[in-house]
C-alpha positions as CSV (number, residue, x, y, z in Angstrom):
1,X,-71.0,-115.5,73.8
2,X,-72.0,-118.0,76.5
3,X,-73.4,-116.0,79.9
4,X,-70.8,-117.1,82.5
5,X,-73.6,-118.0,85.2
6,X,-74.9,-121.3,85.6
7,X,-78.1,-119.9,87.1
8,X,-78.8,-116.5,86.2
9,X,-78.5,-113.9,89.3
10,X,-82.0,-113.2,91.1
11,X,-82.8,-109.7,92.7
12,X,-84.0,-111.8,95.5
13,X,-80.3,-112.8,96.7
14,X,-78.8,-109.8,96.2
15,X,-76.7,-109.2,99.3
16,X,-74.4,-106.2,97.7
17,X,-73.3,-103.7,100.5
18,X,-74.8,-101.0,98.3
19,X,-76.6,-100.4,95.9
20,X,-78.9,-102.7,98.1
21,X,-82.1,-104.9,97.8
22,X,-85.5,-103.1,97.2
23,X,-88.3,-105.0,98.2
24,X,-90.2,-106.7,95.0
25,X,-94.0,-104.7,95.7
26,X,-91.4,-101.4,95.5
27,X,-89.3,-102.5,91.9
28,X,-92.9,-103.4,90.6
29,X,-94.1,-100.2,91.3
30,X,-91.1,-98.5,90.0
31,X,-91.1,-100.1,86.8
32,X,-95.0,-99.2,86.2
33,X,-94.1,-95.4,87.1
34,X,-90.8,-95.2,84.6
35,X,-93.8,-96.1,81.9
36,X,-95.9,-93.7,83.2
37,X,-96.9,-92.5,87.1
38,X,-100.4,-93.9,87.8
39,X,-102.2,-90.9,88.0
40,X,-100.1,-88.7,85.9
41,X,-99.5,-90.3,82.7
42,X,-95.8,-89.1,82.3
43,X,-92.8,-91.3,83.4
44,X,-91.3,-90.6,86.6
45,X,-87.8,-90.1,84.8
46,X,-89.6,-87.2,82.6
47,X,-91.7,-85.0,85.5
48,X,-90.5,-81.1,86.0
49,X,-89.1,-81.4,89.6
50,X,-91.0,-78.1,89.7
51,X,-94.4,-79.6,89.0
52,X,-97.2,-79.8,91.6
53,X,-97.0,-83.8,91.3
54,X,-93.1,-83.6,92.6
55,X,-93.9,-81.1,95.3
56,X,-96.4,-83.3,96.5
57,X,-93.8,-86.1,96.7
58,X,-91.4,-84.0,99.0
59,X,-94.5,-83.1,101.3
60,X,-95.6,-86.9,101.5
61,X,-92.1,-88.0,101.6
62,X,-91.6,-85.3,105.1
63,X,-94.5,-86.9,106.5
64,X,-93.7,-90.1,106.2
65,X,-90.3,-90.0,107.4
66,X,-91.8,-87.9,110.5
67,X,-94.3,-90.0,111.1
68,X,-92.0,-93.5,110.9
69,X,-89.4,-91.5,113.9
70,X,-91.5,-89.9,115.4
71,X,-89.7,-86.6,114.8
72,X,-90.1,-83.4,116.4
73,X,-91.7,-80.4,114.9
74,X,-88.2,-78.5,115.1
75,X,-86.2,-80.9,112.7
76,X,-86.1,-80.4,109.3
77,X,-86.1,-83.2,106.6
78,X,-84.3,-82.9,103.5
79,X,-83.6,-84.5,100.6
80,X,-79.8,-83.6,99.3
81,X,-77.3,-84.6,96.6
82,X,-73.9,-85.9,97.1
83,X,-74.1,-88.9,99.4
84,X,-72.7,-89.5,102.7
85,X,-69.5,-87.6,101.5
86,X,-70.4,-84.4,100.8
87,X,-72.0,-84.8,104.7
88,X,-68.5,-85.5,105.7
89,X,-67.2,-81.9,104.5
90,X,-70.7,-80.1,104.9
91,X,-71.2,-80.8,108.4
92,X,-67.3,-79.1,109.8
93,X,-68.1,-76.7,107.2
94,X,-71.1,-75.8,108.9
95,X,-70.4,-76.0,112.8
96,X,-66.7,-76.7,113.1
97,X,-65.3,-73.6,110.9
98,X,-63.5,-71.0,113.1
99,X,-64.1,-72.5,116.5
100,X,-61.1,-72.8,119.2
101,X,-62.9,-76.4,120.4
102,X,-62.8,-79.3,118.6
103,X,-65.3,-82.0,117.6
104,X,-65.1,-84.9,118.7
105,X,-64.9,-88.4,116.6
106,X,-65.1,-91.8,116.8
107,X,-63.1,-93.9,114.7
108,X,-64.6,-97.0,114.2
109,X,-63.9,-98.2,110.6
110,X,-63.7,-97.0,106.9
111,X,-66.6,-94.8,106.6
112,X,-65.8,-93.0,110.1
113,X,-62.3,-92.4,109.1
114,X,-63.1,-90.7,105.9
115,X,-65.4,-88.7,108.0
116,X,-62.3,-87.6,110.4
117,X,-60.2,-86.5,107.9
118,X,-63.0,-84.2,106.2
119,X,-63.1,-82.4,108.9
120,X,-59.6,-81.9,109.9
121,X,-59.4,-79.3,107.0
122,X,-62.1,-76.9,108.8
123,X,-61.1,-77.1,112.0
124,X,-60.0,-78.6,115.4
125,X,-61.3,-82.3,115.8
126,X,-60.1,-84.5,118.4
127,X,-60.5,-88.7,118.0
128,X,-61.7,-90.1,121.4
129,X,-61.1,-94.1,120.4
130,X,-60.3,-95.5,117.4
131,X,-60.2,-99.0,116.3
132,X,-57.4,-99.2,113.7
133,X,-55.2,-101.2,116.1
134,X,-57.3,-103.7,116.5
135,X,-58.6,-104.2,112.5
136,X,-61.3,-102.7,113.1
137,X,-63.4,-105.8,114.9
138,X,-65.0,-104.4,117.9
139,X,-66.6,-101.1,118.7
140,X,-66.0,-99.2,122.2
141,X,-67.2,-100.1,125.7
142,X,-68.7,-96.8,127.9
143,X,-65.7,-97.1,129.9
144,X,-63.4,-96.3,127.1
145,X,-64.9,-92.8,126.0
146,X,-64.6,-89.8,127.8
147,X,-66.9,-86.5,126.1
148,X,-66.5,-83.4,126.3
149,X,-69.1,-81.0,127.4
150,X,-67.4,-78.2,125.6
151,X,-67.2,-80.2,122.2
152,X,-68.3,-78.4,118.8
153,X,-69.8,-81.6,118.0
154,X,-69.5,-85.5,118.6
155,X,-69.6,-87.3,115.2
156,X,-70.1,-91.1,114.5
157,X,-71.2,-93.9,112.3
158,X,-73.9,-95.7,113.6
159,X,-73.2,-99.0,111.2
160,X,-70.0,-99.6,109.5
161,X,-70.6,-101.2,106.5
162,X,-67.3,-102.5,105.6
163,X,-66.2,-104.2,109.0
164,X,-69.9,-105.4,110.1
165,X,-70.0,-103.4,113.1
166,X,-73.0,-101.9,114.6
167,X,-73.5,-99.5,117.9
168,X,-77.2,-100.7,119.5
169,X,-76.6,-97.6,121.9
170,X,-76.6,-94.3,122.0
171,X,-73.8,-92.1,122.4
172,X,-72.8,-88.6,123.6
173,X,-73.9,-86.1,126.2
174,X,-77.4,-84.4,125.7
175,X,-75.6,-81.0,126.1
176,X,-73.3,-81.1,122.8
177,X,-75.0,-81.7,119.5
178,X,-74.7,-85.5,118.1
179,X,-73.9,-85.9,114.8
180,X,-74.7,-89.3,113.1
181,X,-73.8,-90.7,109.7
182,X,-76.8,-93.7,109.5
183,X,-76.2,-94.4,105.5
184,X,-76.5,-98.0,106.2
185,X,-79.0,-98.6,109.3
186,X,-81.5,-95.9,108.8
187,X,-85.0,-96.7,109.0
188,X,-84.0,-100.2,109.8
189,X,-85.4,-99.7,113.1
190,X,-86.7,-97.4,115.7
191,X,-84.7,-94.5,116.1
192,X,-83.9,-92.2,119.5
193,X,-83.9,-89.5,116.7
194,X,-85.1,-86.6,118.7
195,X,-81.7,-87.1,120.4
196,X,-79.5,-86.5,117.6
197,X,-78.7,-82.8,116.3
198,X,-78.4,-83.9,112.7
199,X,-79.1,-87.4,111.3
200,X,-77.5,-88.4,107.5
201,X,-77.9,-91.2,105.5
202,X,-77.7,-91.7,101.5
203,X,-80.4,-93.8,99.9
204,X,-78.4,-96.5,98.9
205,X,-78.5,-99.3,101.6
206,X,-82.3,-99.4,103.0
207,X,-84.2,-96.9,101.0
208,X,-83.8,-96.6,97.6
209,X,-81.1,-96.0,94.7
210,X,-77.6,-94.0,95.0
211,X,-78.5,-90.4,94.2
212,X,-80.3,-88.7,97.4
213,X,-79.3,-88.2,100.6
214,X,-82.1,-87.7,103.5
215,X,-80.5,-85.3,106.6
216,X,-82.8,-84.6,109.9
217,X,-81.7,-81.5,110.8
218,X,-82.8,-79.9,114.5
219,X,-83.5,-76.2,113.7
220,X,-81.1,-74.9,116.8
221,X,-78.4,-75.9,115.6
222,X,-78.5,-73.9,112.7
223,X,-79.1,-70.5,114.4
224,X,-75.3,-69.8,115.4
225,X,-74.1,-71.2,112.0
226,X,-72.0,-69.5,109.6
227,X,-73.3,-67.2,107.1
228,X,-70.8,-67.0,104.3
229,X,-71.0,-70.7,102.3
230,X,-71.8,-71.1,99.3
231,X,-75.6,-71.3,98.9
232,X,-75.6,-75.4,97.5
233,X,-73.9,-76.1,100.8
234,X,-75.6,-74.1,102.6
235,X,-78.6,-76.2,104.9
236,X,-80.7,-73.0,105.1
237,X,-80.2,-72.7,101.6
238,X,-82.3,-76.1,101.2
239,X,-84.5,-75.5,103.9
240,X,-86.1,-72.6,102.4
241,X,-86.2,-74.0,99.1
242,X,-88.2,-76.9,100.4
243,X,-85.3,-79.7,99.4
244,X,-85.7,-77.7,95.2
245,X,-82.1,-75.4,95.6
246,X,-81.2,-76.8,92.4
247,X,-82.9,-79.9,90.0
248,X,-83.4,-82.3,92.4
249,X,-83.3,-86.4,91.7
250,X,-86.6,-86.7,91.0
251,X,-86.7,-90.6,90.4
252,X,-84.8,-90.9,93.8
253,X,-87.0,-89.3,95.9
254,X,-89.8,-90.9,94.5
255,X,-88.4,-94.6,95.2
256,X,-87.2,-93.4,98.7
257,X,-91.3,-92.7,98.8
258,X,-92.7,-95.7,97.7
259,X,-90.1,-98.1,100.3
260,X,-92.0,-95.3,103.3
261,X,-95.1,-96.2,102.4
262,X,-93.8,-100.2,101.8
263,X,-92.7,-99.3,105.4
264,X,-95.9,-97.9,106.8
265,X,-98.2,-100.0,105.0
266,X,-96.7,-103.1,104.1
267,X,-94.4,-104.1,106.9
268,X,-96.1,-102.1,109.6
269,X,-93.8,-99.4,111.1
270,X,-90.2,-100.0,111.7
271,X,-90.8,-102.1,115.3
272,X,-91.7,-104.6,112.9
273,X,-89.2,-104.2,110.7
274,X,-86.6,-104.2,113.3
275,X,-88.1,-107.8,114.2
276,X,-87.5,-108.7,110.8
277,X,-84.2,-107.7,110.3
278,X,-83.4,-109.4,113.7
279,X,-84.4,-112.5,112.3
280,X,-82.3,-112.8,109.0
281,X,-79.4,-111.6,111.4
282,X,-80.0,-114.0,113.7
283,X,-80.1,-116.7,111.0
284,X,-76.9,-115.4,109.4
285,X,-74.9,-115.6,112.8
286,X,-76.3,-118.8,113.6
287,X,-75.0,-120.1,110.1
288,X,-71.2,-118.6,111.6
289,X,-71.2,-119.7,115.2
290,X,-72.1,-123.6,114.5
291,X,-69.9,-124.2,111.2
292,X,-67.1,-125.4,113.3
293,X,-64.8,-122.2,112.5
294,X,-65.3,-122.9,109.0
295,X,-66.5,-119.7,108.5
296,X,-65.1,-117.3,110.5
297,X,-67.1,-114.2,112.0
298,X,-65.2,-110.9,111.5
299,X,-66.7,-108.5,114.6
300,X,-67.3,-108.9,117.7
301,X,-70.3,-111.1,118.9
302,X,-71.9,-108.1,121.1
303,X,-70.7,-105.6,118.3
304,X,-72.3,-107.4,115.2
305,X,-74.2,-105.2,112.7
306,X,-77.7,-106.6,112.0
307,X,-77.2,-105.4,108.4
308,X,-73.7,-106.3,107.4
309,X,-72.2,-109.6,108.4
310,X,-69.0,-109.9,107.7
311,X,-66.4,-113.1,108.0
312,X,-64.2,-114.9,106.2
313,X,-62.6,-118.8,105.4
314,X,-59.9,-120.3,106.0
315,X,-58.1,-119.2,102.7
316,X,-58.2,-116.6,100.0
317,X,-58.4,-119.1,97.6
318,X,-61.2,-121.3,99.7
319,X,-63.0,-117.3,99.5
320,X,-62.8,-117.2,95.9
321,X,-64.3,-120.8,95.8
322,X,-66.9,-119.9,97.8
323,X,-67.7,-116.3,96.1
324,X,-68.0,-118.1,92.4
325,X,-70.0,-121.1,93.7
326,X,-72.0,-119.0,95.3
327,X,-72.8,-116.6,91.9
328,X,-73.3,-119.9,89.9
329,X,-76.0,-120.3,92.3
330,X,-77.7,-117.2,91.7
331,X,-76.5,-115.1,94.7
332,X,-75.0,-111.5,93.9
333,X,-72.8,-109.2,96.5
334,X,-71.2,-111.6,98.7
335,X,-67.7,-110.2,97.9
336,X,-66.3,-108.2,101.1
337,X,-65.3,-104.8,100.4
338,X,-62.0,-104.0,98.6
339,X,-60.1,-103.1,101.9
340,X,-60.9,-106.1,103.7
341,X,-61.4,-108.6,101.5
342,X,-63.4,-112.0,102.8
343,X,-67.2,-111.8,103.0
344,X,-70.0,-110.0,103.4
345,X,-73.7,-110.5,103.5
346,X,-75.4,-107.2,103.8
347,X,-78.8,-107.8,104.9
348,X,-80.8,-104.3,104.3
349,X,-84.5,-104.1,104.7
350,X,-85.5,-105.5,100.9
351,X,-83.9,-108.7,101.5
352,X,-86.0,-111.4,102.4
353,X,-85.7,-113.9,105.2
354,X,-86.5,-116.3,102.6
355,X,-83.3,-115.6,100.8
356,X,-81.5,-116.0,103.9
357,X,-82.0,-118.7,104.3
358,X,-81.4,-119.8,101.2
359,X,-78.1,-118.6,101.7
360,X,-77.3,-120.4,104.4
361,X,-78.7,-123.7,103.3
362,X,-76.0,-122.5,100.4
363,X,-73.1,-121.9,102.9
364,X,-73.8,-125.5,104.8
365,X,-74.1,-127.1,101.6
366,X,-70.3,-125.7,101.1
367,X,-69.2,-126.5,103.7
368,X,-69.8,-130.2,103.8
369,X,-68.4,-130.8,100.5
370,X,-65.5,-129.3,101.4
371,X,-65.3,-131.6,104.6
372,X,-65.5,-134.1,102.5
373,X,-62.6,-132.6,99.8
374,X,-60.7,-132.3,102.7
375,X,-60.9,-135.8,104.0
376,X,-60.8,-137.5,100.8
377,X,-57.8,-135.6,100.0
378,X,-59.2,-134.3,97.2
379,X,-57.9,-130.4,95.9
C-alpha cells in the first residue's frame, strides 16, 4: 500500500493540541529507559510502582516541581489518574458538597464549560461571565467580574485550548480559595502558585504523555473537607499514600521527570522557558497579523494564548487545502478542534522555535501561491 504522505511526518512539527511535543534529549531518554532504566537494568514499563527505584521517582519528581514554582511547604504535590476530568467532579465533590454558597465559575470556552456543569451536580455554582455569546474569542476585562467574598470556590481555566485564549493575570480575591485547571500552560512559565488553593493540570500538553495528572494542593483547604468519599477520590487518601493509593502510571511519572529535569537543567528554569515560548508565539502571531487577512486570527490580540493559536482562512475548503499541504510537508496537528473547526498550532514547551518557523515559512509559502491561483484564475 503506498504511504499517503509525500514527506513522512517529523516529531519536530508536531503541533497537535494534545498529546503534545516532548523535547528530543527527553524521547531519547525515554526510549533508552523502555530498554532498560540506566541504572536499573529493567525497563521502565516493567518496575513494581512499589520498588525503591519508583519511590525515589515521586520524591525527585516533588522536588522538582517545588523547586521550579517555588512552592510553599504547605502544598502538597500529587500525581493522580484520570485527567483534567475527573478534577472537574473531584474538586465540587470535595469543597462544594452540602454548602448553601456557591462557587463561582468562569466560562471561558470548552474546557471551562465542561468544568461548570461537573459541578452543578454537587452543589450551588454561580457563572460570573461567560463567553458563549461572543464564540468564545475574548476573555473578560476586571471591570466585568464581580467575586464574591463568601464564594465556596472561584474556578477557571487558565489556557483554553480549543479557542486559543489565555489569561496573563490573576484572578480572584485572596480570601476565597482559587481553583485553577492549568492542563495546557502549566510549567510553561512562572507561576503566582502560592496564590492558588489547588492547581490541576494533566500531562498531556507540556509535560509528558496522557495518563497522570499533577494537582498542588494547599493543605488548609483540606481541613474542613468532607469525610465520607470514596477513598480513590479522596485527596487525603493520596496524600498519605504518597501519590501510591492504587498502581500508579509508572511510565508517566517518570517522563513527567525527565521534561523537570530537561526544565531545570537544560532550558534553565521556567523564566527562560517563558522567554522561549514567547518567542515561537510571537513568531506565530506575526505570521497572522501581516498575511493581509489571509489568515485570520481567532482571539483576541490582548487575549491570545502563547500555547495555542488558533485562526482560520477564508474557506473550509481553502482549510482543508491548507491542512493536507501542510501534512505532505511533514507537519502533524494543525487541524482545529472538532467544535471549532479552522486551525490550530499548539505551541507547548517541546516544540522548537526552529519548527516554527518552519511553519511559517510553510504558511507564507501558501499563501503566495494562492495569490497567485487567485489572480490567475486558476481553481
Amino acid at each position: 500500500m503506498t504511504h499517503r504522505h509525500m514527506t513522512p511526518l517529523d516529531n519536530r512539527l508536531n503541533f497537535s493540541g494534545g498529546p503534545g511535543a516532548l523535547p528530543g534529549h527527553v524521547l531519547s531518554q525515554i526510549q533508552e529507559s523502555i530498554l532498560a532504566v540506566p541504572g536499573v537494568g529493567l525497563s521502565v514499563l516493567g518496575i513494581s510502582h512499589r520498588s525503591d527505584w519508583f519511590a525515589a521517582v515521586v520524591s525527585e519528581l516533588e522536588d522538582n516541581i517545588r523547586t521550579l514554582l517555588g512552592l510553599p511547604d504547605d502544598y502538597h504535590v500529587l500525581f493522580l489518574q484520570g485527567g483534567a476530568t475527573q478534577q472537574f467532579s473531584m474538586i465540587p465533590m470535595t469543597l462544594l458538597h452540602g454548602k448553601t454558597t456557591p462557587a463561582e465559575y468562569l466560562h471561558s470556552g470548552y474546557w471551562s464549560g465542561k468544568a461548570l456543569a461537573e459541578a452543578g451536580r454537587e452543589g450551588p455554582s454561580r457563572v460570573i461571565w461567560s463567553g458563549e455569546d461572543g464564540g468564545f474569542r475574548r476573555l473578560p476585562g476586571n471591570d466585568e467580574l464581580s467575586f464574591s467574598q463568601d464564594a465556596a470556590y472561584l474556578h477557571y481555566v487558565s489556557n483554553e485550548t480549543v479557542e486559543g485564549l489565555q489569561f496573563h493575570r490573576v484572578l480572584g480575591r485572596d480570601d476565597v480559595p482559587r481553583v485553577c485547571d492549568m492542563s495546557s500552560d502549566f510549567l510553561s512559565q512562572p507561576c503566582k502558585a502560592d496564590r492558588f488553593s489547588l492547581i490541576y493540570a494533566h500531562a498531556q500538553k507540556n509535560i509528558g504523555p496522557a495518563g497522570v495528572t499533577v494537582v498542588l494542593v494547599r493543605d488548609a483547604l483540606l481541613k474542613n473537607a468532607r469525610t465520607d468519599l470514596p477513598g480513590f477520590l479522596d485527596y487525603r487518601s493520596h496524600i498519605e499514600a504518597h501519590s501510591v493509593f492504587n498502581t500508579p502510571p509508572v511510565f508517566a511519572i517518570y517522563v513527567v521527570l525527565l521534561i523537570t529535569r530537561w526544565l531545570l537543567n537544560e532550558i534553565g528554569g521556567l523564566a527562560r522557558m517563558a522567554d522561549l515560548n514567547r518567542d515561537k508565539a510571537e513568531l506565530m502571531y506575526r505570521m497572522l497579523d501581516t498575511s493581509d487577512g489571509f489568515y485570520r486570527g481567532r482571539a483576541d490580540a490582548g487575549d491570545r494564548s502563547r500555547m495555542n493559536a488558533t485562526f482560520n482562512l477564508a474557506s473550509p475548503d481553502m482549510e482543508k487545502r491548507f491542512l493536507a499541504e501542510a501534512e505532505a510537508a511533514g507537519f502533524s496537528g494543525l487541524a482545529g478542534h472538532r467544535s471549532t473547526g479552522g486551525i490550530r498550532a499548539s505551541l507547548y514547551n517541546g516544540l522548537e522555535l526552529s519548527a516554527v518557523e518552519e511553519l511559517a515559512g510553510f504558511m507564507e509559502d501558501f499563501r503566495i501561491q494562492c495569490t497567485k491561483r487567485r489572480v490567475s484564475g486558476a481553481a
